[in-house]
C-alpha positions as a Markdown table, in Angstrom:
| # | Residue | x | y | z |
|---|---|---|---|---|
| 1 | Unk | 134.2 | -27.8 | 37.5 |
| 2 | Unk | 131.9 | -30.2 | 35.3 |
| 3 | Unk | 134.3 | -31.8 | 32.9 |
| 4 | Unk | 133.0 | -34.6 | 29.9 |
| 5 | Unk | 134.4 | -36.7 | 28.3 |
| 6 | Unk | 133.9 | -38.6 | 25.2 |
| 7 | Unk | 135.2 | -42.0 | 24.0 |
| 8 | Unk | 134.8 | -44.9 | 21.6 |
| 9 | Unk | 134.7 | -43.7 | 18.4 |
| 10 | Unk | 136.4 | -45.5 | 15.4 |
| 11 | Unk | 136.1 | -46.4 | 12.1 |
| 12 | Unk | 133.0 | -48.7 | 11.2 |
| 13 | Unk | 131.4 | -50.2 | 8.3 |
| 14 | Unk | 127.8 | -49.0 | 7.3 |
| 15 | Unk | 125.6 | -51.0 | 9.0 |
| 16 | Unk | 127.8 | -51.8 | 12.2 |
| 17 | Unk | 127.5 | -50.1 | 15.5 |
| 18 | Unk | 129.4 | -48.6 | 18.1 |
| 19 | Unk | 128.6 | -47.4 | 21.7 |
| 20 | Unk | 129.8 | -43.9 | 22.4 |
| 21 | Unk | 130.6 | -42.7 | 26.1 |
| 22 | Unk | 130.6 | -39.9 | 27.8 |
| 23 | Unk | 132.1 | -39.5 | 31.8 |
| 24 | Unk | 131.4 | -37.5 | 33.8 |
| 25 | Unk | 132.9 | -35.5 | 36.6 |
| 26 | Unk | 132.3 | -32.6 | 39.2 |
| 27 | Unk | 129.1 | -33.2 | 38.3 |
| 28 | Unk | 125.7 | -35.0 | 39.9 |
| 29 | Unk | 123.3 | -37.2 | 38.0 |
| 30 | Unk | 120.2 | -35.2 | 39.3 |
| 31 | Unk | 117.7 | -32.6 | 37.5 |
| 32 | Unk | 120.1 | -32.3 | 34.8 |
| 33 | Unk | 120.4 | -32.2 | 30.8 |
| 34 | Unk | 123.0 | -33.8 | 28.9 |
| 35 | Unk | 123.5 | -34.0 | 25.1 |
| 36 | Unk | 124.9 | -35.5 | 21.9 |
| 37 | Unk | 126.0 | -33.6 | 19.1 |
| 38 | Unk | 127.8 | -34.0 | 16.3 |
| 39 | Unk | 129.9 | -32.2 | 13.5 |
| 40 | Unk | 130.6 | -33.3 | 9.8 |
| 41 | Unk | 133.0 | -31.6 | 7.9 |
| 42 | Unk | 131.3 | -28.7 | 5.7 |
| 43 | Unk | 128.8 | -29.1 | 7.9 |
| 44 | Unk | 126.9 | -27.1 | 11.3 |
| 45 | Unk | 127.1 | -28.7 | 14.1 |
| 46 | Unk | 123.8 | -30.3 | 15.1 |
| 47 | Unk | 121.7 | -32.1 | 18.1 |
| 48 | Unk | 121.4 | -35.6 | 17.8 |
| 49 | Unk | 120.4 | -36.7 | 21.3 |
| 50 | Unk | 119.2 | -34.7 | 24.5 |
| 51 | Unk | 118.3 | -36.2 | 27.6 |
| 52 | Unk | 116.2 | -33.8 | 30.5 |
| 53 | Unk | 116.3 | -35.4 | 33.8 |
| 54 | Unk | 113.6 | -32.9 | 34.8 |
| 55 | Unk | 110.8 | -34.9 | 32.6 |
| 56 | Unk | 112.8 | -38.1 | 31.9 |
| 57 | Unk | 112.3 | -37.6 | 28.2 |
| 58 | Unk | 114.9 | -38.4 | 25.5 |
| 59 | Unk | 114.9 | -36.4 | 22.6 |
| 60 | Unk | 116.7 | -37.7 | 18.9 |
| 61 | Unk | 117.2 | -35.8 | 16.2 |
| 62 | Unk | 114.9 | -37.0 | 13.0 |
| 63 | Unk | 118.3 | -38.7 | 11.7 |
| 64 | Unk | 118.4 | -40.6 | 14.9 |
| 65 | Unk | 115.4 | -42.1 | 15.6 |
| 66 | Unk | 114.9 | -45.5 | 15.5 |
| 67 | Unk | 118.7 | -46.0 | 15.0 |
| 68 | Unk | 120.5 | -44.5 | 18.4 |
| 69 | Unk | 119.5 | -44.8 | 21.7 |
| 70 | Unk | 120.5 | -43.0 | 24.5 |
| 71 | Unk | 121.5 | -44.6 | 28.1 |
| 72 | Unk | 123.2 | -44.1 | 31.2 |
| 73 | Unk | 124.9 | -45.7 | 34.6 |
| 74 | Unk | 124.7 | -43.2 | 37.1 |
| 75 | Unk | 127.2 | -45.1 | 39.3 |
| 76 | Unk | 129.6 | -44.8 | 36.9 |
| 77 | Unk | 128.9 | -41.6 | 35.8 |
| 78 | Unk | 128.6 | -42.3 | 32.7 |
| 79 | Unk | 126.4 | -41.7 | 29.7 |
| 80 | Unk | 126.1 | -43.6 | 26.7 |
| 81 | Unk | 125.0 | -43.3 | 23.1 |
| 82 | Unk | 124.2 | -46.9 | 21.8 |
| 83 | Unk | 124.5 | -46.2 | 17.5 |
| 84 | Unk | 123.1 | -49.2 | 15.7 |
| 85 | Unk | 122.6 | -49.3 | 11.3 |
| 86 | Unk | 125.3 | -46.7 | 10.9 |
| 87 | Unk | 125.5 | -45.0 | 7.2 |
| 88 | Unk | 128.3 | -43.3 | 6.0 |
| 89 | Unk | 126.5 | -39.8 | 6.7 |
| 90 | Unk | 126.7 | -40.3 | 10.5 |
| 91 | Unk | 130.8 | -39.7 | 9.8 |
| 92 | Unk | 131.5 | -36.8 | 12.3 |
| 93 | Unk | 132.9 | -35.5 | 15.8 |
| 94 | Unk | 130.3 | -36.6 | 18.3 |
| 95 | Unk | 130.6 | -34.8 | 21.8 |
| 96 | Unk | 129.0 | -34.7 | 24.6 |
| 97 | Unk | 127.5 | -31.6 | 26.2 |
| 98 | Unk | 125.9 | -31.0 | 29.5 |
| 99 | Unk | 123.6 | -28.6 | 32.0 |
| 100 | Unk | 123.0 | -28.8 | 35.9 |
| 101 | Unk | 119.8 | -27.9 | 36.8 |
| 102 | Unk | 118.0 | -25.6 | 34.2 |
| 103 | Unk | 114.4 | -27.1 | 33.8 |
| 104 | Unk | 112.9 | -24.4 | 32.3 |
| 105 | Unk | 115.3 | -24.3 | 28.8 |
| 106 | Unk | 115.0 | -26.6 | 26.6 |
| 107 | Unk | 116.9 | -29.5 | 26.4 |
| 108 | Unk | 119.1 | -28.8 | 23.8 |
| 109 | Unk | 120.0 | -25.2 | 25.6 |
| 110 | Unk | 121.9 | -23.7 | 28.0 |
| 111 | Unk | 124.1 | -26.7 | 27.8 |
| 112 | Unk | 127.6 | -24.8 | 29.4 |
| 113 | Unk | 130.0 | -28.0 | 30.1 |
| 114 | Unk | 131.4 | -29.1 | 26.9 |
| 115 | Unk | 133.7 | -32.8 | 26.5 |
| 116 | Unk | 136.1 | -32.9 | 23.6 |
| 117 | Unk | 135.3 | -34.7 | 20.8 |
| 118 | Unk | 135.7 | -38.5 | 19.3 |
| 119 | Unk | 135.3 | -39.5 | 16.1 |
| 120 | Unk | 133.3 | -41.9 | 14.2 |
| 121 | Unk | 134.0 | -42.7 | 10.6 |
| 122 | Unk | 131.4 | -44.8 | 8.9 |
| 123 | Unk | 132.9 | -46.3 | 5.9 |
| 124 | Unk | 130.5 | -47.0 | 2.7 |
């Protein structure tokens, strides 16, 4: 089975960055989606990165944009999520989820493999 697994959270100050990872295994880096989410306390749990192999297109939440980047190493298996400028409201769970094959849905769908969680405290 596809497992994920998430690392490298911590506790930064606003402004830092951290580097997120996600590896990967039972699972091959071709015409696949994988995804970040995250989940504050209070709070839903929402899509900040999705990446569809299908199209090669990287999609970032409105939050995101301009601030995270998303990037990978295929022989490592391994996907990353680069966080620069971080603000105190970025404090939540991240985890990784993932989706072999699946074109058709969009990116942020259908994603059934599910790492647990790390997580990144931003501190004011």
């Amino acid at each position: 089975e596809v497992q994920l697994q998430a690392s490298g959270g911590g506790l930064v100050q606003a402004g830092g960055s951290l580097r997120l990872s996600c590896a990967a295994s039972g699972f091959t880096f071709d015409d696949y989606a994988i995804a970040w989410f995250r989940q504050a306390p209070g709070k839903e749990r929402e899509g900040v990165s999705c990446f569809e192999s299908s199209i090669n297109t990287t999609y970032y939440a409105e939050s995101a944009k301009g601030r995270f980047t998303m990037s990978s190493d295929n022989t490592k298996n391994t996907v990353y999520l680069q966080m620069n400028s971080l603000k105190p409201e970025d404090t939540a769970v991240y985890y990784c989820a993932a989706r072999q094959g699946g074109g058709l849905v969009l990116c942020y769908y259908g994603l059934d493999s599910w790492g647990k969680g790390t997580l990144v405290t931003v501190s004011s």
